[in-house]
C-alpha positions as CSV (number, residue, x, y, z in Angstrom):
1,X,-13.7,6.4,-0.6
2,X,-10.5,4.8,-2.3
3,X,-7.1,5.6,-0.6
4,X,-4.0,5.0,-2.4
5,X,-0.5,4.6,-1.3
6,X,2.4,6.3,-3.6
7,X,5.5,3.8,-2.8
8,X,7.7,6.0,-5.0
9,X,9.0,5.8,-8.8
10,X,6.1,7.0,-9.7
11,X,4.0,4.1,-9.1
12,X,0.5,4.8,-6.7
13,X,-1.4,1.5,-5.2
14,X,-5.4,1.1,-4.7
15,X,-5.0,0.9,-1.0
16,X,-7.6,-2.1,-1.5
17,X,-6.0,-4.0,-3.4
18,X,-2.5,-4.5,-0.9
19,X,-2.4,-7.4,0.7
20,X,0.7,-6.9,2.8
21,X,4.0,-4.4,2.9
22,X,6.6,-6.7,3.6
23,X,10.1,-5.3,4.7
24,X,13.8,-6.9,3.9
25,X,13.5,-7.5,0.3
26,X,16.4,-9.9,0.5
27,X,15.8,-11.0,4.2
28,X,12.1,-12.5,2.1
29,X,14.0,-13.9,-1.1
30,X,13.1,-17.3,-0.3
31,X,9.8,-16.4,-0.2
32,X,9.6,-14.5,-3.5
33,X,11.6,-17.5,-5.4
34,X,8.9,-20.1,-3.8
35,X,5.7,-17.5,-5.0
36,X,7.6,-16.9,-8.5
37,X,5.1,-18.8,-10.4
38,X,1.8,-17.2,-8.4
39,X,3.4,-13.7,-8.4
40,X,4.3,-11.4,-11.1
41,X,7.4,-9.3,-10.0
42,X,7.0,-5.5,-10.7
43,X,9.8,-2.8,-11.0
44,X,12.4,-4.8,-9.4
45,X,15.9,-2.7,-9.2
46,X,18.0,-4.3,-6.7
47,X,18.4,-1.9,-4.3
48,X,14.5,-2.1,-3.2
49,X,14.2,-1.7,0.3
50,X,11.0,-3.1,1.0
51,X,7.9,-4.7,-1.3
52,X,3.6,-4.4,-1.4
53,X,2.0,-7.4,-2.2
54,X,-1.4,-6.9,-4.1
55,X,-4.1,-8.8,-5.6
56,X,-5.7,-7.3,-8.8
57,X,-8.2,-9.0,-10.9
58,X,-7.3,-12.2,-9.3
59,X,-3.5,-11.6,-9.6
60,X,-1.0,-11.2,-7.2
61,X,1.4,-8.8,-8.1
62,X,4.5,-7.5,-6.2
63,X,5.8,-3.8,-6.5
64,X,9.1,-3.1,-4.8
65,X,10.0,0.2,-3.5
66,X,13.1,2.1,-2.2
67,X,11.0,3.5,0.5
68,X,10.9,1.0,4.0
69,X,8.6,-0.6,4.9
70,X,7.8,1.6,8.2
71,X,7.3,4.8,6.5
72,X,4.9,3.3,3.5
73,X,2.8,2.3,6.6
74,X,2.9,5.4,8.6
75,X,1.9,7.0,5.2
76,X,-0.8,4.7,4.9
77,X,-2.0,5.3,8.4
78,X,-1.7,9.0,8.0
79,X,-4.1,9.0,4.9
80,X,-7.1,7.2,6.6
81,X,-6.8,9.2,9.6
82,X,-7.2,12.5,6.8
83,X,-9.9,10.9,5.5
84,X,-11.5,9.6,8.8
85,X,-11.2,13.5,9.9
86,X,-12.7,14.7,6.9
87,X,-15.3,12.2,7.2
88,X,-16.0,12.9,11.3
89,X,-16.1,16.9,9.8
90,X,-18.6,16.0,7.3
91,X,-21.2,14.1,9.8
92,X,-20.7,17.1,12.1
93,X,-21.4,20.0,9.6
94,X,-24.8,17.4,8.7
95,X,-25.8,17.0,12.0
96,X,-25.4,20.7,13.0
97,X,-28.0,21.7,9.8
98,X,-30.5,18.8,11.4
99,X,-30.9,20.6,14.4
């Protein structure tokens, strides 16, 4: 099942396709300005407070977001454990109609 992450502005991420929610946009400027050339900078505002790194069809791409970095993780965390629940719930309700 494909879990995506909304990181606001509209703008929802394939939850397989992030490589990495980085926090401190410009705490990490260095490392943007070194990737400029492998990375093509998304939605950029200037008063982003975090960024998701992602790899689609062999591109990295980089999405900034006004949401932090702890709470587009929690979200991402409280998804899969839906998900994992809904899953568990399914496997019970097959294993019950087994019997």
């Amino acid at each position: 099942m494909t879990e995506t992450l909304h990181i606001g502005d509209n703008i929802v991420l394939n939850d397989r396709e992030i490589i990495g929610i980085f926090s401190g946009v410009q705490d990490n400027r260095g490392f943007l300005e070194l990737h400029r050339e492998s990375f093509s900078l998304r939605n950029e505002t200037g008063t982003d407070r975090s960024f998701v790194l992602i790899e689609r069809k062999k591109k990295f791409l980089v999405y900034y977001s006004k949401i932090g970095c702890r709470n587009l993780i929690n979200r991402m965390k409280r998804i899969r454990e839906e998900i994992n629940g809904k899953e568990t719930e399914k496997e019970k309700k097959g294993s019950r109609s087994e019997k």
